[in-house]
LOZA-315107 format. One record per residue (C-alpha): residue number from 0; residue in three letters; x, y, z. Coordinates in nm, 2 decimals. Layout:
% LOZA-315107
+-----+------+--------+--------+--------+
| seq | type |      u |      v |      w |
+-----+------+--------+--------+--------+
| NUM |  ALA |      X |      Y |      Z |
...
+-----+------+--------+--------+--------+
//
This chain:
% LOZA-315107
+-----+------+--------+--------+--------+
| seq | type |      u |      v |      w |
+-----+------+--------+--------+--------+
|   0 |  UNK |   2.86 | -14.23 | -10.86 |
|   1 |  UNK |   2.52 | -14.24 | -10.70 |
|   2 |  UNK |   2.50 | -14.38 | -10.40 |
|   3 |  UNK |   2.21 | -14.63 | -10.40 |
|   4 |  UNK |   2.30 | -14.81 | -10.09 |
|   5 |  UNK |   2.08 | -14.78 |  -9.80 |
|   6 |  UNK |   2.15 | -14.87 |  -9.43 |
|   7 |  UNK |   1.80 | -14.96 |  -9.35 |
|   8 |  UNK |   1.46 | -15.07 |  -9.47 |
|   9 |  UNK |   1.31 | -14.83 |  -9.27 |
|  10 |  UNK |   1.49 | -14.53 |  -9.48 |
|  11 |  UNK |   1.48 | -14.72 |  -9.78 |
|  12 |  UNK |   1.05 | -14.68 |  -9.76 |
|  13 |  UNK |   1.06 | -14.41 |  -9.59 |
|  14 |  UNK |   0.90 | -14.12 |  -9.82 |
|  15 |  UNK |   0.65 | -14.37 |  -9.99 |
|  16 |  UNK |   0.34 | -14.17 |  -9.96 |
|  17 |  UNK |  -0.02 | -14.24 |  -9.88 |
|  18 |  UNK |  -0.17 | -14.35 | -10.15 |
|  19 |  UNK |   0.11 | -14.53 | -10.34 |
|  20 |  UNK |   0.08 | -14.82 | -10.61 |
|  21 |  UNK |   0.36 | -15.09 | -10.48 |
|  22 |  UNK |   0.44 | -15.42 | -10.72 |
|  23 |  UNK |   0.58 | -15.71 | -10.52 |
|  24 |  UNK |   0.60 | -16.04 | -10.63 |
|  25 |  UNK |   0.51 | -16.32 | -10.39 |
|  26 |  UNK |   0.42 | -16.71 | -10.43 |
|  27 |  UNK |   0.38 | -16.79 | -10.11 |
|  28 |  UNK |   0.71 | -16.76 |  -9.94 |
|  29 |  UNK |   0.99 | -16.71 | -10.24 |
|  30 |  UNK |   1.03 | -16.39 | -10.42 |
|  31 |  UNK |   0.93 | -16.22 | -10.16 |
|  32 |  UNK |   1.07 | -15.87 | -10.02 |
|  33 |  UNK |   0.98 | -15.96 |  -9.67 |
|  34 |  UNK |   1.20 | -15.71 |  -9.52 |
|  35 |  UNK |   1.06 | -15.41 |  -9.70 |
|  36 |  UNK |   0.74 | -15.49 |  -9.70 |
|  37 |  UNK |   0.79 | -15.51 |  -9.28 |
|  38 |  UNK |   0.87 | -15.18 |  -9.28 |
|  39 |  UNK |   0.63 | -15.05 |  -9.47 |
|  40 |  UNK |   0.37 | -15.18 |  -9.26 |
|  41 |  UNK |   0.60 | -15.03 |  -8.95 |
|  42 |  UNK |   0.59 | -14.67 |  -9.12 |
|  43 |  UNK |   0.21 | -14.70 |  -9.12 |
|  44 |  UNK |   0.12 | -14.58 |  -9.53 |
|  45 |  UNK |  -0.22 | -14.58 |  -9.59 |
|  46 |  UNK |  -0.46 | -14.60 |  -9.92 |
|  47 |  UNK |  -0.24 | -14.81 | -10.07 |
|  48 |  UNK |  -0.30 | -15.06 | -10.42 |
|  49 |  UNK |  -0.09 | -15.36 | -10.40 |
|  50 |  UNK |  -0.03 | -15.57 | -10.76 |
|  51 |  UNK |   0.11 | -15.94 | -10.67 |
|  52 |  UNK |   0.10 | -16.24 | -10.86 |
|  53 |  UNK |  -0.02 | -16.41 | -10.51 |
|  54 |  UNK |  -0.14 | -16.29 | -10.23 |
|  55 |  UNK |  -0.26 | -16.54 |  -9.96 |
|  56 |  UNK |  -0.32 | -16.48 |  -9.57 |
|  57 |  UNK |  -0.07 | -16.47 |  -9.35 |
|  58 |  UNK |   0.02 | -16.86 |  -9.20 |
|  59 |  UNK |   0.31 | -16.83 |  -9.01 |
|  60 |  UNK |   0.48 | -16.59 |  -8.77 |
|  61 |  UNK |   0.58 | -16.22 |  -8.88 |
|  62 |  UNK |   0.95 | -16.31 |  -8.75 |
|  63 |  UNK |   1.00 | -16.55 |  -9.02 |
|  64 |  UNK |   0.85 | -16.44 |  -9.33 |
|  65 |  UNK |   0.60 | -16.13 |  -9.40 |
|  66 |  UNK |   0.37 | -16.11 |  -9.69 |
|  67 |  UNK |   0.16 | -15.85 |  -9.90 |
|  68 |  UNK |  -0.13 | -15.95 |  -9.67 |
|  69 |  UNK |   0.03 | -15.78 |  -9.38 |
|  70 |  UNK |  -0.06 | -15.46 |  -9.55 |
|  71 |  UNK |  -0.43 | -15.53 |  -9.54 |
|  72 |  UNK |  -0.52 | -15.29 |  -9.32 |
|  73 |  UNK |  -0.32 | -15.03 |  -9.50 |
|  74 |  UNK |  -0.45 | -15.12 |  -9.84 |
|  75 |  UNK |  -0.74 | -14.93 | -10.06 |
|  76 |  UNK |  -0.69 | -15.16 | -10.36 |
|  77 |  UNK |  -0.55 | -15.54 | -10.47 |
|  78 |  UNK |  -0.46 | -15.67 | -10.83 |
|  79 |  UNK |  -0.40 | -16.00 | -10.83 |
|  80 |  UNK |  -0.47 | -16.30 | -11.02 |
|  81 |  UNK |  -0.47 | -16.55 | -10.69 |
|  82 |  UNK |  -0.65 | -16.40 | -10.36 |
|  83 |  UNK |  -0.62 | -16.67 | -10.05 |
|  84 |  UNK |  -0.58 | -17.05 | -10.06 |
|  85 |  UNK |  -0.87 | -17.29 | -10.10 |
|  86 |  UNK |  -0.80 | -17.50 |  -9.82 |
|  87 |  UNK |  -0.81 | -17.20 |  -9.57 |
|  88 |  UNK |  -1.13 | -17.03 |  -9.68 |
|  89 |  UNK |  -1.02 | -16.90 | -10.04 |
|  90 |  UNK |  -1.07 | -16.46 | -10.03 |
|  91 |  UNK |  -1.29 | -16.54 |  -9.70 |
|  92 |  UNK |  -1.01 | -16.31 |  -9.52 |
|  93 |  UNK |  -1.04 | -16.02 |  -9.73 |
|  94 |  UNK |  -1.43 | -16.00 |  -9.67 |
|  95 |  UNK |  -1.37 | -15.76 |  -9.37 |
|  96 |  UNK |  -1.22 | -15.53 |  -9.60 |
|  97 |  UNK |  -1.40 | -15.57 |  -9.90 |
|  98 |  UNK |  -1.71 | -15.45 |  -9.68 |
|  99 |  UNK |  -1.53 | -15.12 |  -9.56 |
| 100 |  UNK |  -1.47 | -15.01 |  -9.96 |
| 101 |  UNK |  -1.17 | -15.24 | -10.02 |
| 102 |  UNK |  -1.17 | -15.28 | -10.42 |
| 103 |  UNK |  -0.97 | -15.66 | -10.55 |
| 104 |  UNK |  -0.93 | -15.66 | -10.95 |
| 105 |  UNK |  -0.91 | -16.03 | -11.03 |
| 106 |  UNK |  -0.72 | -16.18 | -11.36 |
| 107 |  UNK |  -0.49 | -16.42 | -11.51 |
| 108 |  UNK |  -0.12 | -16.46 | -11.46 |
| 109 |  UNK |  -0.04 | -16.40 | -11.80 |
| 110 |  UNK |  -0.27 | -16.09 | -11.84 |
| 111 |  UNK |  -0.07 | -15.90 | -11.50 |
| 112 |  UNK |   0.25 | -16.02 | -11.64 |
| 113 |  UNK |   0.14 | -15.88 | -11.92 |
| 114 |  UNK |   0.00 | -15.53 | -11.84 |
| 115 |  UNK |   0.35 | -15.45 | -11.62 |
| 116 |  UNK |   0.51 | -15.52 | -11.94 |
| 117 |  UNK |   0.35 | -15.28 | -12.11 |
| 118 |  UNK |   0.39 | -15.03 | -11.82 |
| 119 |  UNK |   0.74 | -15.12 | -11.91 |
| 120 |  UNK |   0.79 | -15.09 | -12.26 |
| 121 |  UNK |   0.57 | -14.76 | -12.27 |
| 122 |  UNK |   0.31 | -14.98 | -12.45 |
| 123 |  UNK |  -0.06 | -14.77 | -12.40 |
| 124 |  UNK |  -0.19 | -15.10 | -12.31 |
| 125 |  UNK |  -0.28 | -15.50 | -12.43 |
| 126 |  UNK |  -0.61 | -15.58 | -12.59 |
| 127 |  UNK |  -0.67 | -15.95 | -12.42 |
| 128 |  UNK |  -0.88 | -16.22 | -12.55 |
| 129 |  UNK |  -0.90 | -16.36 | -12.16 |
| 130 |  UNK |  -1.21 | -16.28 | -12.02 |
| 131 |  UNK |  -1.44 | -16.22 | -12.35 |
| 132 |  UNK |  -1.85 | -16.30 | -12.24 |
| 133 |  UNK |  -1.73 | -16.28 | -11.85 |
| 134 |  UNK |  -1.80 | -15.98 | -11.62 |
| 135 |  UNK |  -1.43 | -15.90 | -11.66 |
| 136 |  UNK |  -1.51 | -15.74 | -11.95 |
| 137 |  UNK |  -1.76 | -15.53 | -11.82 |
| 138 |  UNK |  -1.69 | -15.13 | -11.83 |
| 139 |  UNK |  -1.40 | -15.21 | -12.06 |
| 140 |  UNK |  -1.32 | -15.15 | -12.42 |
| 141 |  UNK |  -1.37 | -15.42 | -12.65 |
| 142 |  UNK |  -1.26 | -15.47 | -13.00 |
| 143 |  UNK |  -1.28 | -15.71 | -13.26 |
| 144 |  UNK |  -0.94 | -15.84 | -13.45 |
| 145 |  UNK |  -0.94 | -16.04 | -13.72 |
| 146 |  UNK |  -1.27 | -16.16 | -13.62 |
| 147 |  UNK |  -1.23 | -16.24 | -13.22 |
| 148 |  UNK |  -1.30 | -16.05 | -12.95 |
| 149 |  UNK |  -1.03 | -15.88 | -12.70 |
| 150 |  UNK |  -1.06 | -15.65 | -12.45 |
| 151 |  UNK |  -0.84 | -15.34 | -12.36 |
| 152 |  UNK |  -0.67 | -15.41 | -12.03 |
| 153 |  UNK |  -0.42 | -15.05 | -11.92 |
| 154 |  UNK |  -0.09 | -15.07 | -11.82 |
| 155 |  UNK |   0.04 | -15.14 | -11.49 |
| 156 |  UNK |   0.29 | -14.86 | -11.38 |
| 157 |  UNK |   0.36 | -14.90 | -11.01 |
| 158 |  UNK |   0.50 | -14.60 | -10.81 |
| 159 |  UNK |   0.74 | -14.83 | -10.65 |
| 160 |  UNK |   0.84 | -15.20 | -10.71 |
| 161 |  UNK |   0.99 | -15.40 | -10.40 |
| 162 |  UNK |   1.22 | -15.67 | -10.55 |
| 163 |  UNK |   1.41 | -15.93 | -10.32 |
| 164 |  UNK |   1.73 | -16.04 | -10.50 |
| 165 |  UNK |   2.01 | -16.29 | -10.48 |
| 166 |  UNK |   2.32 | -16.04 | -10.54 |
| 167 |  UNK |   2.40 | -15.66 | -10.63 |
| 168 |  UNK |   2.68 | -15.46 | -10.69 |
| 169 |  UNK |   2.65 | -15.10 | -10.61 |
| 170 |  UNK |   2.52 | -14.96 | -10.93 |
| 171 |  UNK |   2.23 | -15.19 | -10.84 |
| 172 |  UNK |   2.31 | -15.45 | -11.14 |
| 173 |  UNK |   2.12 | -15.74 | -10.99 |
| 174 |  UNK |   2.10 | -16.12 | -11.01 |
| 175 |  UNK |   1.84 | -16.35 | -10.88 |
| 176 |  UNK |   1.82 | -16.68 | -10.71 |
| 177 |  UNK |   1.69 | -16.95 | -10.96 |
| 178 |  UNK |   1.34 | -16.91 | -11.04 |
| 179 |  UNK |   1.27 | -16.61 | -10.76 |
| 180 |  UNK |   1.35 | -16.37 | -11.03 |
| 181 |  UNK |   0.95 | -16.42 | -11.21 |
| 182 |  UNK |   0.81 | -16.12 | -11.31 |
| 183 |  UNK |   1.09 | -15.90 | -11.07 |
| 184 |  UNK |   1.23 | -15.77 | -11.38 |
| 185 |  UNK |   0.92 | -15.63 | -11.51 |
| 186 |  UNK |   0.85 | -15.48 | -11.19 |
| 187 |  UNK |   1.16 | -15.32 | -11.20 |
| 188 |  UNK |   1.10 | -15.20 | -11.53 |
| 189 |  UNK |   0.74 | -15.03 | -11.51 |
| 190 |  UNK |   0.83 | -14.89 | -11.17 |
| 191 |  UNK |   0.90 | -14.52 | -11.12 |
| 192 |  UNK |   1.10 | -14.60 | -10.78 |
| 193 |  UNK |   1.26 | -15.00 | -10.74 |
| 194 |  UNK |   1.39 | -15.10 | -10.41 |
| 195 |  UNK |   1.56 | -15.39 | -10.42 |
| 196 |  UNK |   1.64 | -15.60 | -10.04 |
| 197 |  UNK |   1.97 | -15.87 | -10.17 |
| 198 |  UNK |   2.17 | -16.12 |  -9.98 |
| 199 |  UNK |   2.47 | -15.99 | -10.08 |
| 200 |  UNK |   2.60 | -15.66 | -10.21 |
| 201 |  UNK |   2.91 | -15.61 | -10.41 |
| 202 |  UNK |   3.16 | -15.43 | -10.59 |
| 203 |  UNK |   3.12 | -15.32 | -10.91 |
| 204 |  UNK |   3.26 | -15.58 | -11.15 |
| 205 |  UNK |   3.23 | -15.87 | -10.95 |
| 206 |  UNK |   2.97 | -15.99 | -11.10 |
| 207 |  UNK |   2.99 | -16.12 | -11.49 |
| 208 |  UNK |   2.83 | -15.90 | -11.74 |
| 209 |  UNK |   2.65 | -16.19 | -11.91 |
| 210 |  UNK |   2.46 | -16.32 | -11.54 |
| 211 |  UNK |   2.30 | -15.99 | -11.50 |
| 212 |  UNK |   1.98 | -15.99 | -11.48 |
| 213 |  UNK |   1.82 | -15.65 | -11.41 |
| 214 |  UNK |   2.07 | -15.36 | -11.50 |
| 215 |  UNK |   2.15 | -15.08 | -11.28 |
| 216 |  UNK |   1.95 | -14.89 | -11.44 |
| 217 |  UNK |   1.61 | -14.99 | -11.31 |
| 218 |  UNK |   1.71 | -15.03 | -10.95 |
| 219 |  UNK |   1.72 | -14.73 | -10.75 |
| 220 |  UNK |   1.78 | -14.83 | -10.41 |
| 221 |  UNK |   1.93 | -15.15 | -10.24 |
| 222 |  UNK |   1.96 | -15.29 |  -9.88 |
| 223 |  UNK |   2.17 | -15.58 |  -9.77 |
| 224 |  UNK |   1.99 | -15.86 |  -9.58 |
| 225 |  UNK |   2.17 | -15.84 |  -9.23 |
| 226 |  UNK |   2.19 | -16.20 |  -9.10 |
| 227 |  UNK |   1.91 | -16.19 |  -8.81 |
| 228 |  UNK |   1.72 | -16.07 |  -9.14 |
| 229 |  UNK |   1.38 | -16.22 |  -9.32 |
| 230 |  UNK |   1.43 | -16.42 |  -9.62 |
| 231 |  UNK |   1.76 | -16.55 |  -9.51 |
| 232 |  UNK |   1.82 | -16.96 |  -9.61 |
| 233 |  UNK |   1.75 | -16.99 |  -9.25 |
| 234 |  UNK |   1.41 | -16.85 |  -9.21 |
| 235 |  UNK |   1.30 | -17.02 |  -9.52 |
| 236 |  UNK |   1.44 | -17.39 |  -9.39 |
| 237 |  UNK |   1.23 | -17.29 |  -9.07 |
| 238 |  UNK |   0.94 | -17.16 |  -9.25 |
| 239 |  UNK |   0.92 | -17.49 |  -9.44 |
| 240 |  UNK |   0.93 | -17.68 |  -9.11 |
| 241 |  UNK |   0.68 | -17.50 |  -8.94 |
| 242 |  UNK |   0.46 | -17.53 |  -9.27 |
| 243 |  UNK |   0.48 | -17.90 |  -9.27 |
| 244 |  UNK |   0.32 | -17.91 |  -8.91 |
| 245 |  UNK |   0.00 | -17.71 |  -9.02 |
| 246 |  UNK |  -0.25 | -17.97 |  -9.11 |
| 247 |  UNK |  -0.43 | -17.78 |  -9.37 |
| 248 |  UNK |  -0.09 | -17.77 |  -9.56 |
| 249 |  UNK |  -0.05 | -18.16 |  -9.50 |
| 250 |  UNK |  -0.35 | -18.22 |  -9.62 |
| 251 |  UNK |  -0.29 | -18.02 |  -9.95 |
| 252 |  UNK |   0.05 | -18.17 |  -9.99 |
| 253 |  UNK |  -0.04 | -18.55 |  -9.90 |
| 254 |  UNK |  -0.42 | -18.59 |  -9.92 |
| 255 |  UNK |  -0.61 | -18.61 |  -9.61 |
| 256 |  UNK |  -0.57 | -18.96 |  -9.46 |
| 257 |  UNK |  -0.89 | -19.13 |  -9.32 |
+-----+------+--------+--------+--------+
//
């Protein structure tokens, strides 16, 4: 059997080259593969395109959470369809970066959801009716249907995929936590290389055929969440507390209160 078990995050990133396309899902703080994408930013890669469904600055301290934004400086290129949060300047952090070459492609949730599945599935691409008459159409294909307008939007097919996952065993058959799972899968999928950080690893057969959600297959390497880890229950209780005390994030929650 292969062993896909490693005993760190360091190793587990640890011959991702310069240059490298990495999926990671993120929505603030869920989802998240805070652990790997720590190291990552330890190990120093450089010229790298990140795809996230959101990727906002960085509001609270690296020993509780980390997020795709701590890559910044390592980064050549983002896709996302959400860049920053309104309330604290919108993309204003990213200007810096932008300046020195930085490249951001913008789009919808659905259309990135639905480019990795087409990197998934093999599919040479989507043509996608969001965006028709806007400069996102501009330098791309466009074809008419049935009588409306689509454009041609590629595939998304990551080098790596960091997934963050509630349980594996060790063929890396892998369940989620509620609605963290999102577009993990399809990461997974499209992905050459899937690195998976989990809560809790397991034996083979201990978890039910019918609750798995991403097979074996499409996992390539896992690493167990030691306790003092990020994206524990813990961290996130005290993430959520120290969120509540920022008064940008009260004021988006509750209204701002004259």
């Amino acid at each position: 059997m292969l062993n896909k078990i490693f005993d760190s995050f360091d190793a587990a990133v640890a011959d991702i080259p310069d240059g490298a396309v990495i999926a990671v899902e993120c929505w603030g703080y869920p989802a998240t593969a805070h652990n790997l994408i720590a190291a990552l930013k330890r190990k120093g890669t450089k010229d790298l395109t990140v795809i996230t469904h959101t990727f906002i600055p960085q509001v609270f301290s690296e020993d509780l959470a980390t997020l795709p934004s701590v890559l910044l400086p390592q980064m050549k290129k983002l896709i996302s369809p959400i860049v920053g949060i309104m309330r604290l300047g919108a993309g204003g952090f990213l200007r810096e970066y932008v300046e020195k070459g930085m490249e951001v492609e913008v789009m919808g949730h659905g259309t990135l959801a639905a480019r990795l599945y087409a990197g998934a599935a093999g599919l040479g691409g989507i043509y996608d009716p969001v965006g028709v008459g806007t400069i996102v159409e501009e330098g791309r294909e466009k074809r008419v249907i049935n009588g409306k307008e689509y454009i041609f939007q590629e595939p998304l097919k990551p080098d790596y995929a960091f997934l963050s996952g509630h349980k594996a065993d060790k063929l890396g058959n892998l369940v989620y936590r509620g609605n963290y799972r999102s577009d993990q899968p399809m990461m997974a999928m499209a992905a050459k290389t899937a690195i998976v950080e989990v809560e809790k690893i397991v034996e083979v057969g201990d978890i039910d055929p019918e609750h798995v959600v991403t097979p074996g297959v499409f996992i390539d390497r896992i690493v167990e969440i030691p306790p003092d880890g990020l994206g524990t229950p813990e961290k996130g209780a005290a993430i959520i507390q120290q969120l509540t005390q920022l008064e940008s994030v009260r004021d988006m929650l509750f209204g701002k209160i004259e």
